[in-house]
Every structure is written in C-alpha cells, then in structure tokens.
MITIFI-822339 format. One line per 3 residues: for each residue z, y, x of C-alpha. Coordinates in pm, whole numbers, plus 32768, in hexadecimal, padded with zeros to 4 digits. Each point is the difference from the previous one (the first is absolute). Layout:
BEGIN
Z/Y/X | ...
# end
This chain:
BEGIN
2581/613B/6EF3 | 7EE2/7F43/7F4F | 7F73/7EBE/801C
7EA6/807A/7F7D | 8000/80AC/815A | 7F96/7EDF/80AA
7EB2/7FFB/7F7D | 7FE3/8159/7FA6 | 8032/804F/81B1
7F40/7EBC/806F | 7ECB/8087/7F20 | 801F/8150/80A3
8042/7F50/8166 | 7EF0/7F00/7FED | 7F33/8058/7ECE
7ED4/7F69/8031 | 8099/7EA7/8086 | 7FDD/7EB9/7F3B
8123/7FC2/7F64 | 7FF3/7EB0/7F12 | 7F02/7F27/7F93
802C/7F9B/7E77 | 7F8D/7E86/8030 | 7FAC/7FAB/7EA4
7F21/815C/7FCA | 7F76/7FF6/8169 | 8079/8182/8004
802A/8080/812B | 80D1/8163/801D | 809B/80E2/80F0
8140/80C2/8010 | 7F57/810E/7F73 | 7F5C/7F3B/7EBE
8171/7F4C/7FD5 | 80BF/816C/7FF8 | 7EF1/809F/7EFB
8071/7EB2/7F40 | 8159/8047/801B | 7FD4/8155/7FA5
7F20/7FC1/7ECE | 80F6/7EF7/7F6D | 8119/8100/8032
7F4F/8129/7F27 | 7F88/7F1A/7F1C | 8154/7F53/7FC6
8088/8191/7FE3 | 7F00/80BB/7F28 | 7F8D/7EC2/7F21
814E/7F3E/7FEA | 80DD/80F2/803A | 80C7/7F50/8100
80EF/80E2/80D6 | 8118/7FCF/80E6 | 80CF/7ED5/7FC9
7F34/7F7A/7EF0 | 7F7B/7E85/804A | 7E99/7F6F/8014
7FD3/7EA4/7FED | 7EFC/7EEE/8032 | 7FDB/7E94/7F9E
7EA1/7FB0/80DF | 7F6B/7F10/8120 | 7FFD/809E/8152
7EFC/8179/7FF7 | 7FC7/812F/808E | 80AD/806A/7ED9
8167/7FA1/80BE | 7FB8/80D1/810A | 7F9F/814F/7F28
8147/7FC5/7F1E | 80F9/7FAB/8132 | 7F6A/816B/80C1
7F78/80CF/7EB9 | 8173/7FB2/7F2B | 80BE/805D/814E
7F38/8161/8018 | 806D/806C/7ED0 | 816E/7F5F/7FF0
7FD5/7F03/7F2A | 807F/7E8C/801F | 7F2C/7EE9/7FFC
8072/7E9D/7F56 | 7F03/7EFA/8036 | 8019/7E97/7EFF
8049/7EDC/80C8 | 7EA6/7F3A/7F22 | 80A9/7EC3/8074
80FE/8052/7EFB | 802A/7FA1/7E8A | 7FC3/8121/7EF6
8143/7FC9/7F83 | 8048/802F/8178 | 7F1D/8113/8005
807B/80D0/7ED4 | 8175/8008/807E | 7F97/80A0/8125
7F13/80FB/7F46 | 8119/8052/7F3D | 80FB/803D/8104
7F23/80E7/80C3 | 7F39/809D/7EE7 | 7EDC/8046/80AF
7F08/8123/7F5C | 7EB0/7F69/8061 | 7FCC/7EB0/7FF6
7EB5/7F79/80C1 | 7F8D/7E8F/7FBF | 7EE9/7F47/80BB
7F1C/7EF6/7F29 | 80AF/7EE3/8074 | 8149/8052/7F59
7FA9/808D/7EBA | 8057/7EE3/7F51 | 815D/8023/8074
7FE7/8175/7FDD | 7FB4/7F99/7E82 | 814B/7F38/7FEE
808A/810C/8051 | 7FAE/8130/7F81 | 80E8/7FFD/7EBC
812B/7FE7/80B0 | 7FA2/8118/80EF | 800A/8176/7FF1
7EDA/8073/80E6 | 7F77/8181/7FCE | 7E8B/7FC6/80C2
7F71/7EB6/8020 | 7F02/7FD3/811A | 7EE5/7F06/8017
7F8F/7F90/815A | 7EB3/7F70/8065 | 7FA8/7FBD/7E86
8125/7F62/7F7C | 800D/801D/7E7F | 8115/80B1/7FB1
8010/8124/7F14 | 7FEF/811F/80E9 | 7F27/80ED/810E
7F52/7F59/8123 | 80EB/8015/8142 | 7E9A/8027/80C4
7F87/8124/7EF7 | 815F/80B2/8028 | 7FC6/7FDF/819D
7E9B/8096/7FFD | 8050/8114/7F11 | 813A/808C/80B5
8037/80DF/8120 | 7FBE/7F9A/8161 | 80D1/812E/8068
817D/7FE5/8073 | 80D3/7FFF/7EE3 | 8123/8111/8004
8128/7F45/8069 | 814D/801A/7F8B | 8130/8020/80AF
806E/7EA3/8099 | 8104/7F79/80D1 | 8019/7ED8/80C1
80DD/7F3B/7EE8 | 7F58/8065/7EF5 | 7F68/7EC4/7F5E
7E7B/7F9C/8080 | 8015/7EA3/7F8F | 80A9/7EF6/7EF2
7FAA/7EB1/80A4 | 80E4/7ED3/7F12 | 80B0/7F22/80B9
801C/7E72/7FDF | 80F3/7FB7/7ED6 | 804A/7EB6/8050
818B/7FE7/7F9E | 7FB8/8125/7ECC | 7F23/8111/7F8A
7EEB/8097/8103 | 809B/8143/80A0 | 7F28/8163/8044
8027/8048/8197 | 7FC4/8170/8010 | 7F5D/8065/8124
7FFF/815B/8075 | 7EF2/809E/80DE | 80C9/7FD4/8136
8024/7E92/7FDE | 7E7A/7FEA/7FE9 | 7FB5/810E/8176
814E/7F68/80B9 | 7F81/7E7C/7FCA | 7EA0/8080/8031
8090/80A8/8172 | 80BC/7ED2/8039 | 7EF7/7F00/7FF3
7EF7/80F4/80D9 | 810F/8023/811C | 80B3/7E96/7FE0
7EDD/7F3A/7FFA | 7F25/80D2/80AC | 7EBA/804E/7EFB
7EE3/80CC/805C | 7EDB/80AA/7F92 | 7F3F/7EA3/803E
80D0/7F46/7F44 | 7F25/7F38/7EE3 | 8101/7F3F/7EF2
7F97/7F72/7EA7 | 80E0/8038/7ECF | 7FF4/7EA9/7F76
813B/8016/7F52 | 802A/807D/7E8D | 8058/819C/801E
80BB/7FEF/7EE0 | 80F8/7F79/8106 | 80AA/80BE/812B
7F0C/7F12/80D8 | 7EE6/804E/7FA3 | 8072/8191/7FF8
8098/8040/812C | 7FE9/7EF8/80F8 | 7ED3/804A/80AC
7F45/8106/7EFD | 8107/813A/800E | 8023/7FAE/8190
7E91/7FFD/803A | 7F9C/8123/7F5C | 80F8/809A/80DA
7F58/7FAE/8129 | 7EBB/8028/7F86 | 7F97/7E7C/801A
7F1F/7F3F/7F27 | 8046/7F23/7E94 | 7F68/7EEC/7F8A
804B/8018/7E71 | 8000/7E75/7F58 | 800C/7FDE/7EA1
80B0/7ECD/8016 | 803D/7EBF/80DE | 7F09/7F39/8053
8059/7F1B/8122 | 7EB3/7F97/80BF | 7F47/81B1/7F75
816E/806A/80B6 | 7FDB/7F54/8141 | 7E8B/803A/8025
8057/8157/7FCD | 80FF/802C/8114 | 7EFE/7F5C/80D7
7ECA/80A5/7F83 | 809D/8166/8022 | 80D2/7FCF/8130
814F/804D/7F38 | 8127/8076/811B | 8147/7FF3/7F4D
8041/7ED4/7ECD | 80D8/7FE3/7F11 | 8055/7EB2/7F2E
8106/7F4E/7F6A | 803C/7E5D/8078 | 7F50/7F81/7ED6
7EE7/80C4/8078 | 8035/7FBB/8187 | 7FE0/7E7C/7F97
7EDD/8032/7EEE | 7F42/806E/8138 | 8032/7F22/80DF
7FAF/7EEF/7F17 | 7EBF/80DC/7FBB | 7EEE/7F4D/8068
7F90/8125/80D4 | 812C/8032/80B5 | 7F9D/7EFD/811C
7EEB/8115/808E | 8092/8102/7F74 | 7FE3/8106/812C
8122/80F2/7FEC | 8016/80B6/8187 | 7FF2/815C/7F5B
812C/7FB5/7F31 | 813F/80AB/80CC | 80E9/7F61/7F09
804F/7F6E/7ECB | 811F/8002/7F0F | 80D5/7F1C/7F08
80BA/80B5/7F0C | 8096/7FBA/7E7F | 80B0/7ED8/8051
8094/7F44/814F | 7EDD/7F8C/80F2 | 8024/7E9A/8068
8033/7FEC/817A | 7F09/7EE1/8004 | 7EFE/80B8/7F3A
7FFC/8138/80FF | 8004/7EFE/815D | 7EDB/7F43/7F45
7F3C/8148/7FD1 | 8044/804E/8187 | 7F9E/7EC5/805F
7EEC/7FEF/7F4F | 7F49/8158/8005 | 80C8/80B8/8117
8079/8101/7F3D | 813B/80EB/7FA3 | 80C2/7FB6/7EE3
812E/80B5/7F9D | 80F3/7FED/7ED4 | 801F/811A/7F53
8111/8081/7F0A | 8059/811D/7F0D | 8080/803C/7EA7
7F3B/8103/7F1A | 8148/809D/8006 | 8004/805D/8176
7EB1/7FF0/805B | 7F04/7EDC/802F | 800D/801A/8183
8175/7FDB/80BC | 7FE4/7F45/8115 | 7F1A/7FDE/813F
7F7D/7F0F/8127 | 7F58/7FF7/811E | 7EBD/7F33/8016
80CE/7F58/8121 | 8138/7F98/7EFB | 7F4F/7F94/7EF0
8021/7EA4/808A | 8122/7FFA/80ED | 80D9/8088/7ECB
7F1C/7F20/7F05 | 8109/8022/7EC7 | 805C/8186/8023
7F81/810E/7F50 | 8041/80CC/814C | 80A6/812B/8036
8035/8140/7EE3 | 7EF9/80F1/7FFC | 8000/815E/80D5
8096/80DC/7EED | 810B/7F26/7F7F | 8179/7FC0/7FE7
8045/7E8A/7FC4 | 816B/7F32/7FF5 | 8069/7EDD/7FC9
814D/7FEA/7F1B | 80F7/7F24/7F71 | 8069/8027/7E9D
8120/8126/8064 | 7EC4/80B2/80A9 | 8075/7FA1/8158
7F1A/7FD2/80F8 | 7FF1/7E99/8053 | 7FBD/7F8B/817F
7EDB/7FB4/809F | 7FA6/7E81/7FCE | 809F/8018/7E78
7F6B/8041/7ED2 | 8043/811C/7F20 | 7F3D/809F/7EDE
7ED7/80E3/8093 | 802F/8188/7F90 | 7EFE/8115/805D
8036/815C/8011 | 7ECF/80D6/8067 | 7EFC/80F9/7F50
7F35/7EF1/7FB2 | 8139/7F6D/7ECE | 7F9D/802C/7E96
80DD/8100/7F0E | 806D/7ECE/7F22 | 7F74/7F67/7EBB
7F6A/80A4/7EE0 | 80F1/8013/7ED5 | 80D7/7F3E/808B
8137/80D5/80C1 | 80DB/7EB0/8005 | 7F12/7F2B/80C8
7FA3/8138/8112 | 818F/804D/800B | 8028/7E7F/806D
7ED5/7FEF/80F6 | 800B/8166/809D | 814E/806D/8094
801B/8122/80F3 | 7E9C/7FFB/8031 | 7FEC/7EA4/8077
7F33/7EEF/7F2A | 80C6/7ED7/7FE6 | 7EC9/7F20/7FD1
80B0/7E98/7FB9 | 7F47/7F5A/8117 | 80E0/7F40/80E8
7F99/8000/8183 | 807E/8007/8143 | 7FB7/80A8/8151
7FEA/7F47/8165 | 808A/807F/8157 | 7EA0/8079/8039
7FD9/80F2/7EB1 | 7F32/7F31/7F5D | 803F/7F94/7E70
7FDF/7ECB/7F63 | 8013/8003/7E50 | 80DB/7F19/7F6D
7FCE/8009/7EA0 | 8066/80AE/7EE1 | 818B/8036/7FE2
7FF1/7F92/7E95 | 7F3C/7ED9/803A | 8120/7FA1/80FA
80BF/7EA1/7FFF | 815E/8000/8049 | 805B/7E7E/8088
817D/7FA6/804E | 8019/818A/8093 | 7EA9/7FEF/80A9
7EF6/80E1/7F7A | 7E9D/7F64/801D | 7EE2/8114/7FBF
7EE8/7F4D/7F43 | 7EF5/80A9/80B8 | 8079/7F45/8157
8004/7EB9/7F52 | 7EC6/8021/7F45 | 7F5B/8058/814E
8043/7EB4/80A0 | 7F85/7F4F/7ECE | 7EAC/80AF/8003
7FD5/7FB5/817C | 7FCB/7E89/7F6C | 7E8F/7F9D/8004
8012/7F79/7E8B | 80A1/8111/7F92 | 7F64/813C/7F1F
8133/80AD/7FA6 | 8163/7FE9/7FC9 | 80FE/80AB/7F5A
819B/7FD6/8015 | 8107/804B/7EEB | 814D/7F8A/7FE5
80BD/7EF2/7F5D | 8164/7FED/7F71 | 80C3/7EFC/80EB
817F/7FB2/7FD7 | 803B/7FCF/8148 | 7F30/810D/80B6
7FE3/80DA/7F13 | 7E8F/8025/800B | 7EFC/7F2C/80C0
7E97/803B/800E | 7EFF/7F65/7F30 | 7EA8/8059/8075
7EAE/7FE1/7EF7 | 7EE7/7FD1/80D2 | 7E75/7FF7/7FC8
7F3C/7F24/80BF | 7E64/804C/8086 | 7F0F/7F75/7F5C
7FD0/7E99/8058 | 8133/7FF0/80D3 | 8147/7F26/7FB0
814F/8011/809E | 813D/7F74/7F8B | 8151/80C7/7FE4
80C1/7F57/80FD | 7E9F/8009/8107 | 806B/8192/7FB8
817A/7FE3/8063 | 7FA9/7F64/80F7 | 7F24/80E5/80A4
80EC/80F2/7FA6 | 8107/7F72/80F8 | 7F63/8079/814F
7FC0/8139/7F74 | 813F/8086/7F47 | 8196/7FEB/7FF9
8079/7ECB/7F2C | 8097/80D9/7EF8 | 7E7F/80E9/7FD0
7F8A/7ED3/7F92 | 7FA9/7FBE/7E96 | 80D4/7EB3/7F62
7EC9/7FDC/7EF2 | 7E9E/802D/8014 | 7F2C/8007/7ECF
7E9D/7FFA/7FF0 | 7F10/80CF/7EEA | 7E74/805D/7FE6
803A/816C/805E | 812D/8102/7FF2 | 7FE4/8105/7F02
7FBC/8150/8087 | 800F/814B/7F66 | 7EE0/80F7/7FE6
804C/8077/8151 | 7FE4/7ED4/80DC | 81A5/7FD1/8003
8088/7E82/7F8B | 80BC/8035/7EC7 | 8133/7F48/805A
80B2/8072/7ED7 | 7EE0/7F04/7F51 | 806C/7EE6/80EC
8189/8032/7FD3 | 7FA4/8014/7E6E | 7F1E/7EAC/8021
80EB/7F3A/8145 | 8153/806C/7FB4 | 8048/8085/7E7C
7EDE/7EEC/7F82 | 8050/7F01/8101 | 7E8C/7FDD/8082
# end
C-alpha cells in the first residue's frame, strides 16, 4: 500500500488530462507531466542525496509545484516528507529540524534569511535551493531536469510505514511530529471521494499553506484521486482568490472563517457569481452560525463546517447540501470508513444528547508522534485516537464540537466547554473574536472570564455582551467578566494561545 499510487494510477488512467494549474508560473500540466515530476524528484533525492527508506526530506517554501513532486516522488521511494511551517520562528524552526533530522533540506528565496539563522544550529546533509534562493547548494530545478523521468524502484512499504511528519500546534508545550503512514493519506483520500461525493469535474484551489494538513490533503490528495482539476495559489490574496473561483468556475472550496468573512467584505463579493460552486467548506476553527446563514442568504450557496485533526485525517465528518442549514452548528455526521464514540473520562460511552470526549478508530488514525512514545501512548489506546475535542451527538446522528477538554471550565460542578460559549459571543455584530479561560473563584470554584476583540470600528460594552448572552445560553455558561484587548494572540497555526491570556489575565492580573 502506497500513497504515491494515487498519482502514479491516475497518470496511467487519465494521462493526458489536465491536472493543476501553477497560478503564479501560469504552468499548466497533466497527470502525466505531474507523475514524471514525482518520479524525477524521487531518483534525484536517491542517487544525488542519497535518501532511502525512512530517511526525511524537508522544505521551508511558499506554495509550488515543488510540494506536489516531494509529497508523490518521497512516497515512491519510502521516504518521509517534513515540510517547515514558514510562519514559524527559526528558533521554532531549528527544534523541529532537529527532532526529525531531515537529510535534504530545500529552501525557497523567501526564507533564506531564516534558513541563515538557522543553519548553525542544524545538522542538514544536502541543502536545496528552490527557484533561486541563495543558499549554498544545487538548484532544486537543475536536480529535477537532470534526473530520471522513469519509475523509481520501490521499496517494500506497508500501510503504517511513515509517508509524512506534519508538526502539530504546540500551544500548551513543545510542537509534536504526527506521523502519518500511507494508509492515513488513501483511507482519508477514499473517504472524502465517497462522503462528499467528488468527481472527475471537480475544480478546487489550494489556497491554504501545504506545509499544513490543509493545504495537503483536503482537496489535493482527494482530487487527484478522482482525476479532477487544481488550482495551485502561492499565497492568499483575497479579491486574486475570489476572482479566481469565479473566473475558473471552481466546484468544491475550501476556507477557514477569517477567510469566509475577508470575502464577503471583498469588494467583489456583491457580483461575485458562484452557481458552479456545489459547495463550500469552513474548517481550522468553529464556523460562526451567523457567518454561514449570511453566506446563504446572500449568495445561495452550501456551506458546511468541516473538522479533522492531522492526527486522524483532515476530513471526518459529512453533510448533505440539504443539512448544511437545518443543522447550521454541526459538523455532520462521521465519514464512510470510520469508527467514532463519544466517552466519558472511564471510556464509557456517554448517551446521546451528552457530551463526551470524541475518539476515532479507523484506517485513516495516525501511528503516534515522532520521538515521542509518551505522548502517542496517551492519545492512541487500542487503536482509537483520543483527540481531546469535546462534542456531542443528537437523536438524529449528527455532531456538534464543544471545545477542547483542556480548555474546559468547571463552574460549581457544571462543565462549560469554551468553544460553546465563545460561539455565542462571535454571533455578536461587534464582535471579531473571543476567547474564554478560567478564573479562580472561592465560591464556584472557577467562573469564566472571557477576552474578547472587537471589529474594526465597532464598540460594545461588557455587560451589552452578557446580556446578549442571556437568550442564548444557561445562566451558569455565562462568563462573570468580560475584558476587552486589540487582538488575541494566536500561534503560528491560526489556534488562540490561551496559555498567553491565562499568563497575562490571571498570573499578571491583566
């Protein structure tokens, strides 16, 4: 079992069919072109790096073509790619290098300065430059044209041996390696083409970074499968974006709710024609109710919330075009190949209506964390992932994420899941974001203080907040405090650093 097959079958399938265009380039290439890519990066990475099975290849780059020939060419020859989150820090940067050792090293121009940082801290054997980037070391595009178009000989690989280091958000401690094996990669890939229904029409743009799980294996893996079309970005531009999910009749979207609302403040968005699109998607963080009915309202369309972990696969739920408003809130039901429960903290099964931590069990589950046997012994237990999201399920199947279990308030016995609360909050016109930790209280215990960020231009007091609060959630969900700031601190990832907030609110006292 190897994920390389995907493109390796689809160029044999549909060889001559186009397959991506690479925006910034104008390049246009079929399945055929992309799988002589993949092949040439693998022989090259063998015969000129010396890279073999298990050995890791990393890049720190913008979005290229170059993703796509490491993610298929490292996968033909059992190697393990490690992409650099750029967002990151070199300190950042050089932990990670150093916990997953990678043997080539391939920087793009825009990050050699950080690459410079860097590089006497590291321990890198081949060090790549991409698209000029002055760095001491061959020409990624030289390498490419000089190598083998032919199939590489393939070792022999099992479906958990290791395709893919992807590091996780280390919000609460240090960044943490998810390894993903080649099953994970084909079993989310099958589940997204059967539970959401994608075909070989299907046009999506990758408009998310593919150093992240996003950008990977949301729409890219799934469409090759199918033999649809990519639209390759380089990176986001708001008003280039949504001309070019109008201009080249994109099908199936995916964004985040920063990017849902950047939109549709876009100054294009009012004739904005999308009628081809069959659906979009929110994923990376909770979708605000209001921010999905507005889109519906406003354009017609679908929108569904997504969700996924890197861990277990960037695609675990589905909807139907026809639930994506009546169950406005839900992430829908879990995916075709998939075992999902709901469980207290004995790993009982808690009832319908009640909310337990979410575990997966399926094909699609990571093998753990890379070095680290401690923190895959406490998320993966008899094959199920406990992920550390909170949820519940309805009487109709459908689930609805409550928040993280460790970002969980306990209040006089009641627990109040900050995700809920946070929702409500957000539904507020003046409202940007909003973010709720706990605060020591002798009599309750703990009562919730939330920090929120108002929009540009927009004021709102704390009580005008509680009070639209009151219509909307139980007395004892409610936050006692509200505190206002500019804008939450995030991490590299996109995640509110609430450890920051607890540091600057409780310990410092605001």
């Amino acid at each position: 079992m190897n994920s390389a097959d995907i493109l390796t079958k689809r160029a044999l399938l549909t060889p001559n069919r186009e397959a991506m265009i690479e925006l910034v380039s104008g390049v246009h290439y079929t399945y055929a072109d992309l799988n002589q890519r993949a092949n040439r990066a693998a022989n090259f990475l063998r015969e000129t790096c010396g890279v073999e099975k298990g050995d890791r290849v990393s890049i720190l780059a913008h979005n290229s073509v170059a993703y796509v020939d490491l993610l298929f060419g490292v996968a033909k020859i059992g190697a393990i790619l490690a992409p650099l989150n750029w967002r990151l820090t070199s300190r950042e940067l050089t932990y990670i290098v150093n916990d997953c050792q990678p043997k080539v090293l391939i920087v793009g121009p825009e990050f050699v300065s950080v690459y410079n940082e860097m590089k006497n801290s590291i321990k890198v054997e081949h060090i790549i430059s991409l698209e000029g980037a002055d760095v001491s070391g061959e020409a990624y595009e030289t390498l490419e044209d000089q190598a083998s178009a032919q199939e590489p000989k393939r070792p022999e690989i099992s479906g958990d041996d290791a395709v893919c280091i992807l590091y996780t958000s280390g919000t609460t401690g240090r960044t943490k390696g998810a390894v993903l094996p080649h099953r994970q990669l084909i079993w989310n890939s099958i589940n997204t083409v059967v539970s959401w229904g994608l075909n070989e029409k299907d046009i999506s743009p990758i408009l998310t970074p593919m150093f992240h799980s996003g950008g990977l294996f949301v729409f890219l893996v799934p469409i090759f499968h199918v033999g649809g079309k990519l639209l390759l970005g380089r990176t986001f531009d708001p008003d280039a974006s949504l001309k070019l999910i109008v201009d080249e009749k994109c099908t199936v979207i995916l964004g985040v709710p920063t990017l849902y609302q950047v939109w549709m403040n876009s100054p294009q968005f009012e004739n904005a024609d999308f009628s081809h699109v069959r659906f979009f998607i929110s994923g990376g963080a909770p979708c605000p109710p209001s921010l999905i009915q507005a889109w519906s309202e406003k354009k017609g369309v679908v929108m569904r919330q997504g969700y996924g972990l890197t861990e277990v696969g960037v695609n675990c739920f589905s909807m139907t075009d026809e639930d994506a408003l009546r169950k406005v809130g839900s992430v829908g039901k879990p995916i075709f190949h998939s075992e999902m429960r709901l469980v207290d903290e004995n790993c009982k099964d808690v009832p319908v209506g009640s909310t337990g931590e979410l575990i997966i069990k399926g094909e699609h589950v990571c093998v753990g964390y890379w070095n680290n046997a401690e923190a895959t012994k406490q998320s993966l237990k008899d094959g199920w992932f406990h992920t550390g999201d909170m949820a519940r399920m309805d009487e109709e199947g459908y689930f609805y994420i409550a928040g993280r279990f460790k970002d969980m308030i306990i209040s006089g016995g009641e627990n109040v899941y900050a995700a809920e609360v946070e929702a409500i909050f957000r539904e507020h016109a003046a409202v940007a974001d909003a973010a709720l930790i706990g605060q020591p209280d002798e009599k309750w215990g703990e009562v919730g203080l939330m920090i929120v960020a108002c929009k540009p231009g927009q004021a709102v007091t704390g009580e005008e907040l509680l009070q639209f609060c009151a219509g909307h959630l139980a007395k004892y969900k409610i936050p006692k405090r509200v505190e206002f700031v500019e804008s939450l601190p995030y991490s590299p990832y996109g995640k509110v650093i609430r450890a920051e907030l607890k540091r600057q609110w409780i310990v410092n006292g605001g």
